[in-house]
TIZA-666068 format. One record per atom (N, C-alpha, C, O, CB): atom name; residue number from 1; residue in one letter; x, y, z. Coordinates in Angstrom, 2 decimals, always signed. Each point is the difference from the previous one (the first is absolute). Last residue first. Glycine has a CB too. Layout:
<atoms>
ATOM  at    i  aa       xx       yy       zz
ATOM  CA  NUM   A        X        Y        Z
...
</atoms>
This chain:
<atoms>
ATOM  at    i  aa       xx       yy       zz
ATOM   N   64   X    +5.08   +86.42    +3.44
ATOM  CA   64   X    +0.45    +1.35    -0.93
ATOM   C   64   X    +0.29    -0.83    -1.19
ATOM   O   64   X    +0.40    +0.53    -1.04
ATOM  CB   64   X    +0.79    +1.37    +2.80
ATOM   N   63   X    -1.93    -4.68    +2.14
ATOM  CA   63   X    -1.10    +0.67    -0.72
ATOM   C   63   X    +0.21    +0.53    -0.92
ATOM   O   63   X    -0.60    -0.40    -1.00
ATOM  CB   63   X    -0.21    +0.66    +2.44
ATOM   N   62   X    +4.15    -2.23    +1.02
ATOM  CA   62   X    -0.39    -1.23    -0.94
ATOM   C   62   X    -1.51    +0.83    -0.23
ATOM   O   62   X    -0.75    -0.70    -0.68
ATOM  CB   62   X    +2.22    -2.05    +1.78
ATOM   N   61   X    +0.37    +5.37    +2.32
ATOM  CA   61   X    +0.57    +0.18    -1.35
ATOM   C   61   X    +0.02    -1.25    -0.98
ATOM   O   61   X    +0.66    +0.22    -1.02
ATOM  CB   61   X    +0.70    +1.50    +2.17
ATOM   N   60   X    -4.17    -1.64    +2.78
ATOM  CA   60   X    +0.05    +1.70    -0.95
ATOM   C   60   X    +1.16    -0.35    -0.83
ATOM   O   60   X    -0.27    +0.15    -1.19
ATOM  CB   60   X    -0.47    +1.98    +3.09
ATOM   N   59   X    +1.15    -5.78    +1.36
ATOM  CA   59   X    -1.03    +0.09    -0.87
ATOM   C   59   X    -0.39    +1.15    -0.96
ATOM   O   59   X    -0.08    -0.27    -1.20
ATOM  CB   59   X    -0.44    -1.06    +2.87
ATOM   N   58   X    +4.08    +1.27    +1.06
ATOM  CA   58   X    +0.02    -0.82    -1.13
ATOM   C   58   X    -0.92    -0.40    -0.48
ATOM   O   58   X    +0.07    -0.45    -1.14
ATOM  CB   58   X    +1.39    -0.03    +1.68
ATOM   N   57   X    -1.46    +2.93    +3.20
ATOM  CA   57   X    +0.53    +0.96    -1.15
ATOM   C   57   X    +0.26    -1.09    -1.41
ATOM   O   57   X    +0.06    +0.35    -1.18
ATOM  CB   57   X    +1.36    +1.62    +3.19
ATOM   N   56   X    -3.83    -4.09    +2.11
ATOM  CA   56   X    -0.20    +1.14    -0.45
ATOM   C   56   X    +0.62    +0.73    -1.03
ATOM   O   56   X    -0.74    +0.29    -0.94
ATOM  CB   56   X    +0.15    -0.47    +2.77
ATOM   N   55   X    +2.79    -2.69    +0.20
ATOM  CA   55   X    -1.22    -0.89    -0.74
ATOM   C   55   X    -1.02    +1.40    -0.97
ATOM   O   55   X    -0.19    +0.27    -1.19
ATOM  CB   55   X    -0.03    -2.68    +3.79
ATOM   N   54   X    +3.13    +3.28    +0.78
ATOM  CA   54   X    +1.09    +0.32    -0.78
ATOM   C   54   X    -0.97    -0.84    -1.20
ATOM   O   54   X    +0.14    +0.31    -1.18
ATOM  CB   54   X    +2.58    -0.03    +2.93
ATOM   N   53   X    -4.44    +1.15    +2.46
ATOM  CA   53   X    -0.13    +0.85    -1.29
ATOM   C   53   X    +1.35    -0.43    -0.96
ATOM   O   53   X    +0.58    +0.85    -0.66
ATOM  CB   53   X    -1.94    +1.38    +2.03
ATOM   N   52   X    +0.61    -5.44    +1.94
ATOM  CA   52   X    -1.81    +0.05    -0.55
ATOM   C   52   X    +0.72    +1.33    -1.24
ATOM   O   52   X    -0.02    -0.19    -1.22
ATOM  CB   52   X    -2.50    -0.29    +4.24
ATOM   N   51   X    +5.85    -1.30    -0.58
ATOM  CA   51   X    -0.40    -0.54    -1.04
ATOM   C   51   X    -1.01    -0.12    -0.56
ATOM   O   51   X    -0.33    -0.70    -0.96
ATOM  CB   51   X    +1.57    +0.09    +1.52
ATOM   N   50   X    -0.05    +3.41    +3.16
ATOM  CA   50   X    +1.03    +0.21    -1.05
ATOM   C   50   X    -0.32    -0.83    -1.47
ATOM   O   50   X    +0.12    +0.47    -1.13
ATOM  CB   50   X    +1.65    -0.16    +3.25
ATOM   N   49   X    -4.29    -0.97    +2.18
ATOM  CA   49   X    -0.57    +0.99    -0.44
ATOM   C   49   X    +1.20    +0.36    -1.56
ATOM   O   49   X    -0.46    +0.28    -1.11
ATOM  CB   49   X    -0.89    +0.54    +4.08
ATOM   N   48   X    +2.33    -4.68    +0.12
ATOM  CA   48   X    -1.15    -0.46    -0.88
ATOM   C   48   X    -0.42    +1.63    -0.78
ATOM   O   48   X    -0.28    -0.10    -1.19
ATOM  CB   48   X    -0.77    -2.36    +3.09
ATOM   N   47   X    +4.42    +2.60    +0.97
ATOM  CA   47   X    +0.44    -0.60    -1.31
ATOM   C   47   X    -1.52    -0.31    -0.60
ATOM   O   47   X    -0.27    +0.24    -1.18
ATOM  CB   47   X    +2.90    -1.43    +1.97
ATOM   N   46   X    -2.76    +2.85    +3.46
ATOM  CA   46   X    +0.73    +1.22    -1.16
ATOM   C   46   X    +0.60    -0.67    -1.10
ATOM   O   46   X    +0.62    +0.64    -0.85
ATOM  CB   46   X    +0.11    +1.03    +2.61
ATOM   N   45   X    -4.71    -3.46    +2.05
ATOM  CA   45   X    +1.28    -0.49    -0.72
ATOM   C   45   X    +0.60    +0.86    -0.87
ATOM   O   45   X    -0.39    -0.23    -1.14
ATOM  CB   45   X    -0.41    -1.76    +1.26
ATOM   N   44   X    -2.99    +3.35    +3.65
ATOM  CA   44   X    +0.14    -0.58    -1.50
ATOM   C   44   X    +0.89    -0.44    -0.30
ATOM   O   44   X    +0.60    +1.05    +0.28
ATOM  CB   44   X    -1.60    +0.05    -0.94
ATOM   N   43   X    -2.21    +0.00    +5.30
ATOM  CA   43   X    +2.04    -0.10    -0.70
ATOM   C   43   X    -0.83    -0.46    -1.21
ATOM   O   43   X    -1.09    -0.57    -0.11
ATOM  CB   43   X    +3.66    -0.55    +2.18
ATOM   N   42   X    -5.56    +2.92    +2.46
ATOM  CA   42   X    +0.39    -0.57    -1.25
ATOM   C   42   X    +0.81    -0.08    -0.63
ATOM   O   42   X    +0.58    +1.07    +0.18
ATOM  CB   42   X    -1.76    -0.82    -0.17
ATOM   N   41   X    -1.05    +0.42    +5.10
ATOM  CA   41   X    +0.98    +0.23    -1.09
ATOM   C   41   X    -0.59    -0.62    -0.94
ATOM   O   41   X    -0.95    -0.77    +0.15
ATOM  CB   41   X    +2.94    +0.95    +0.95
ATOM   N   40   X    -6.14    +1.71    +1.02
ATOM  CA   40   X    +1.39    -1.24    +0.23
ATOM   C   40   X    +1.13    +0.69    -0.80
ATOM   O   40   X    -0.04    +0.97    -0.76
ATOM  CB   40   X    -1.40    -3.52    +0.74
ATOM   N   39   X    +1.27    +5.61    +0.15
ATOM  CA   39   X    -1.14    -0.59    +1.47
ATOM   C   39   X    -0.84    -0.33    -1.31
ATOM   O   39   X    -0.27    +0.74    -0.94
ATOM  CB   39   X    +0.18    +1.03    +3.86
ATOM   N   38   X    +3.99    -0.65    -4.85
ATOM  CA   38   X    +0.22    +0.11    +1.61
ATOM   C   38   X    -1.25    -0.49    +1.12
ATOM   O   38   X    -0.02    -0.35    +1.18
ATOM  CB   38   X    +1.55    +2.48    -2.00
ATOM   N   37   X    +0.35    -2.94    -5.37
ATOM  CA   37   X    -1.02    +1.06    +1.14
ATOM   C   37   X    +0.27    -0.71    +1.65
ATOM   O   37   X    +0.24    -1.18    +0.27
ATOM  CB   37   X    -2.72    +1.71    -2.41
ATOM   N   36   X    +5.21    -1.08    -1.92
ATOM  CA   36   X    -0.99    +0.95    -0.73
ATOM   C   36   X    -0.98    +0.04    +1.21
ATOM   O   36   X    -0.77    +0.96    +0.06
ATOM  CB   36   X    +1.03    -1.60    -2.87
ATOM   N   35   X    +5.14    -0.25    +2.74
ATOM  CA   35   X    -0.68    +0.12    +0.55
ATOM   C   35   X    -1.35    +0.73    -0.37
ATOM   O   35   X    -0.06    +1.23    +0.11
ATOM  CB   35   X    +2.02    -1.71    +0.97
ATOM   N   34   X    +1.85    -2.85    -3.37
ATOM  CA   34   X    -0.45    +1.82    +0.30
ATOM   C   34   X    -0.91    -0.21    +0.87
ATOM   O   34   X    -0.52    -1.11    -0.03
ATOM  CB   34   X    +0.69    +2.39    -2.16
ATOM   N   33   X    +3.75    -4.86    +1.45
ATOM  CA   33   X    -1.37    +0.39    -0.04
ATOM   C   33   X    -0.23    +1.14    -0.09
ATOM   O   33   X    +0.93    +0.76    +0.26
ATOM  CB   33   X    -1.35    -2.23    +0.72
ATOM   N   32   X    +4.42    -2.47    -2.23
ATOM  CA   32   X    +0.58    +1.48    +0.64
ATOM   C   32   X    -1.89    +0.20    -0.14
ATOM   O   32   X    -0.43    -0.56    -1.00
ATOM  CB   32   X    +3.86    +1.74    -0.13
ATOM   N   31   X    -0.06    -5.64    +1.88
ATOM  CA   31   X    -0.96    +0.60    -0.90
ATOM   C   31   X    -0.40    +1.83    +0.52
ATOM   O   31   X    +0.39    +0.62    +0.99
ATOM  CB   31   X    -1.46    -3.60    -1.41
ATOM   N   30   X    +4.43    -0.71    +2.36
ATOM  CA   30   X    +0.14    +1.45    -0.75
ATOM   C   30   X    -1.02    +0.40    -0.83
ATOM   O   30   X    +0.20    +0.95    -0.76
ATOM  CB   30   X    +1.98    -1.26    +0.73
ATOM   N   29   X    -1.63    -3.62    +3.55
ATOM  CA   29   X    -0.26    +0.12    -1.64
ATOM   C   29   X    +0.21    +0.55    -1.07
ATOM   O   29   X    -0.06    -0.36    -1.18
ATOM  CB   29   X    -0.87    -0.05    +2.00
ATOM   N   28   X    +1.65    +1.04    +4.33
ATOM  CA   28   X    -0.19    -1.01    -0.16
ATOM   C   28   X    +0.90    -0.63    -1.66
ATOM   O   28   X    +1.10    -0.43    -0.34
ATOM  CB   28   X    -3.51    +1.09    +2.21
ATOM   N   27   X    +0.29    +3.50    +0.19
ATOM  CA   27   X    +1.72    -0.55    +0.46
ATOM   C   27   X    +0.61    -0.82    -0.30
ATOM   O   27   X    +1.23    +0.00    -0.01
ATOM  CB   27   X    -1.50    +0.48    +1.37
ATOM   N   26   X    -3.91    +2.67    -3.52
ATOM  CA   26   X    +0.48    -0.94    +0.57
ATOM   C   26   X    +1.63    -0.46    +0.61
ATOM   O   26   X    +1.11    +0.14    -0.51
ATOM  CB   26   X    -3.18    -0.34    -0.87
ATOM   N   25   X    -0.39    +5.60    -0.36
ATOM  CA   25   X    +0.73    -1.95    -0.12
ATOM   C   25   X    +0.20    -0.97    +1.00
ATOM   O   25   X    +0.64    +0.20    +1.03
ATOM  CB   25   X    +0.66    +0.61    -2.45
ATOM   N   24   X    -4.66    +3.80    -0.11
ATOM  CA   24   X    +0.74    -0.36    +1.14
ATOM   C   24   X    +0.75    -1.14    -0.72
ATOM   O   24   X    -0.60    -0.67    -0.84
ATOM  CB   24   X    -1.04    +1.42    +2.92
ATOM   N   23   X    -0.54    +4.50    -3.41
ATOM  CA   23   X    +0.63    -1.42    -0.04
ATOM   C   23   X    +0.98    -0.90    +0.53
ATOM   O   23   X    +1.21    +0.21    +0.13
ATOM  CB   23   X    -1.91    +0.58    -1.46
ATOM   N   22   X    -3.73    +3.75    +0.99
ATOM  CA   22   X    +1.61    -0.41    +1.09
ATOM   C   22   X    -0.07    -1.71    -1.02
ATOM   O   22   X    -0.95    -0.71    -0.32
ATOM  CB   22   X    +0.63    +2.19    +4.13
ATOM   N   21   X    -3.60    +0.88    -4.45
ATOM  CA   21   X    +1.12    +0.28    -0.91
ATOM   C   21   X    +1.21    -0.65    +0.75
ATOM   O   21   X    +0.82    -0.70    -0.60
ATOM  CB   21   X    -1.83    +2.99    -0.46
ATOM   N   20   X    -2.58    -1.32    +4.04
ATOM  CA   20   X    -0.21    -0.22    -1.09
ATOM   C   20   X    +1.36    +0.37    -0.81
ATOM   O   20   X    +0.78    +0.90    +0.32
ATOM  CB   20   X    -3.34    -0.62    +0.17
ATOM   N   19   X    +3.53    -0.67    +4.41
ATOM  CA   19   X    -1.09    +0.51    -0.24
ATOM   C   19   X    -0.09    -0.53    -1.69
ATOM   O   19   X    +0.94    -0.74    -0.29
ATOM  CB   19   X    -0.84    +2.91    +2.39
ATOM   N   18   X    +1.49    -3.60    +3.04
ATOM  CA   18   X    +0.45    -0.03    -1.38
ATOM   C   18   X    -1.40    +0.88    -0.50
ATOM   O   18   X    -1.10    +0.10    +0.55
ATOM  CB   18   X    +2.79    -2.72    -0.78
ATOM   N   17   X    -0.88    +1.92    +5.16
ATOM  CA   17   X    +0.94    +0.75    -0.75
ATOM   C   17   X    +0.18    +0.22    -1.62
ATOM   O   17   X    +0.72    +0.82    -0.56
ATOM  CB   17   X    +0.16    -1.54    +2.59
ATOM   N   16   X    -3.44    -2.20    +1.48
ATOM  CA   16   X    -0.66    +1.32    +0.17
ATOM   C   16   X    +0.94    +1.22    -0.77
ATOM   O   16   X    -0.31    +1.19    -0.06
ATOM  CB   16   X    -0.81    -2.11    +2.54
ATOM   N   15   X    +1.94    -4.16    -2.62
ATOM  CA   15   X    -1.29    +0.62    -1.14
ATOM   C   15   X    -0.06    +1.36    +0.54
ATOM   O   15   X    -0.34    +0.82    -0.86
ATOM  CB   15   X    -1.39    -3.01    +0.38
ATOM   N   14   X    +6.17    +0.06    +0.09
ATOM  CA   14   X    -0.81    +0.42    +1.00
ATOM   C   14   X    -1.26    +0.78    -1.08
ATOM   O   14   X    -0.09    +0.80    -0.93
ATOM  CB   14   X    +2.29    -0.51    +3.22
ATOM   N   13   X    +1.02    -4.45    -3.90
ATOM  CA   13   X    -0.55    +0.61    -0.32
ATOM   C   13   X    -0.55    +1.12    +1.74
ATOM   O   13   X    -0.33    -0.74    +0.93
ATOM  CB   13   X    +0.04    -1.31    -3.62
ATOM   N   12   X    +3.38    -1.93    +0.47
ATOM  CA   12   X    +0.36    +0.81    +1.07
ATOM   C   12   X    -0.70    +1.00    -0.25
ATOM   O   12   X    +0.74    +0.93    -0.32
ATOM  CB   12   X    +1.29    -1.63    +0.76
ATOM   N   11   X    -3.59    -4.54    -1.96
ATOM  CA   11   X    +0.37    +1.69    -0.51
ATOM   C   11   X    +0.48    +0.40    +1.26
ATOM   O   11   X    -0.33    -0.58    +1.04
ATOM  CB   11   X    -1.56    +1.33    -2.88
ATOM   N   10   X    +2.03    -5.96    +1.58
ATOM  CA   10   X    -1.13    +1.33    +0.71
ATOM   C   10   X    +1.15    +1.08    -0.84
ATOM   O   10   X    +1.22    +0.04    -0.15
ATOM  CB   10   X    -2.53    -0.88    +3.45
ATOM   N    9   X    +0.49    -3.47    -6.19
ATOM  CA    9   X    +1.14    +0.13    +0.84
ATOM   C    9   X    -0.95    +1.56    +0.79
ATOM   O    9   X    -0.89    +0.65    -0.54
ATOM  CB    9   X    +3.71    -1.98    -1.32
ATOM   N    8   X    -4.26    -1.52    -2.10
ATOM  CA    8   X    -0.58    -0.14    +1.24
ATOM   C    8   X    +0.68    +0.49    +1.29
ATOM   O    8   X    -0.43    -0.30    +1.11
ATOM  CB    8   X    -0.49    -1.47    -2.29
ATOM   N    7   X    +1.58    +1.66    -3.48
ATOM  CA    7   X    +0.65    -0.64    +0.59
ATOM   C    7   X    -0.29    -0.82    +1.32
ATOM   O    7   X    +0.41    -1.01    +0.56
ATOM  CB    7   X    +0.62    +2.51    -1.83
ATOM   N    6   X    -3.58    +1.51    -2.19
ATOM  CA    6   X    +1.36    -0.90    -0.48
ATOM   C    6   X    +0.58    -1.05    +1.00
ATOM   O    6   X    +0.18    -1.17    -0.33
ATOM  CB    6   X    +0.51    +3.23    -0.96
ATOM   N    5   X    -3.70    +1.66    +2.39
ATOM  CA    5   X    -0.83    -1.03    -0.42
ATOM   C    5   X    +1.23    -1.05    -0.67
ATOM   O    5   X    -0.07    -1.20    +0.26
ATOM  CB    5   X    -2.44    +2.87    -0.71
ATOM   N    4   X    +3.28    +0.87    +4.95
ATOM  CA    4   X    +0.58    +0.29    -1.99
ATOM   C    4   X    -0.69    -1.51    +0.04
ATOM   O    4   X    +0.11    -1.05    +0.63
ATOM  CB    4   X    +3.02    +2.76    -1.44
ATOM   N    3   X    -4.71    +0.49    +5.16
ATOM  CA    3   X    +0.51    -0.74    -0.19
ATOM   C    3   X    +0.38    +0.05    -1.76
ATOM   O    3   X    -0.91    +0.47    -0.69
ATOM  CB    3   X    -0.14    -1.46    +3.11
ATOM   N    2   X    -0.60    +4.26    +2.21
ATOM  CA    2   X    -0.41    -0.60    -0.96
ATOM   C    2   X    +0.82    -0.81    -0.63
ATOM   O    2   X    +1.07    +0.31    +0.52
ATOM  CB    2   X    -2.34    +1.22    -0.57
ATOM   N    1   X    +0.04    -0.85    +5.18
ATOM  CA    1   X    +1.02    +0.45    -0.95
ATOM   C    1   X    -0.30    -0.63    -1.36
ATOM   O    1   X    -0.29    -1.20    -0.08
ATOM  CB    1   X    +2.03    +1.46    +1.93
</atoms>
């Protein structure tokens, strides 16, 4: 069972059930993941991706 890199707490994850995109949360922590790939899994953190394009749009506009 896979484990929240945060916390270390077990995900209620069924691998033969989740598929890409699905987002899971912790029980624990509440950190919230996406699911970017299934064999292996892989999770991303949905906060780390929010503050990559929000970095992002603030960069293009300290351009213009």
């Amino acid at each position: 069972m896979p484990s929240c890199p945060e916390c270390e707490n077990d995900l209620d994850i069924e691998l033969d059930e989740v598929e890409e995109g699905d987002v899971v949360v912790c029980d624990e922590c509440g950190t919230e993941y996406e699911v970017v790939g299934v064999d292996p899994l892989e999770l991303t953190r949905v906060d780390d991706e929010l503050d990559d394009e929000e970095d992002e749009f603030f960069d293009e506009e300290e351009e213009e």
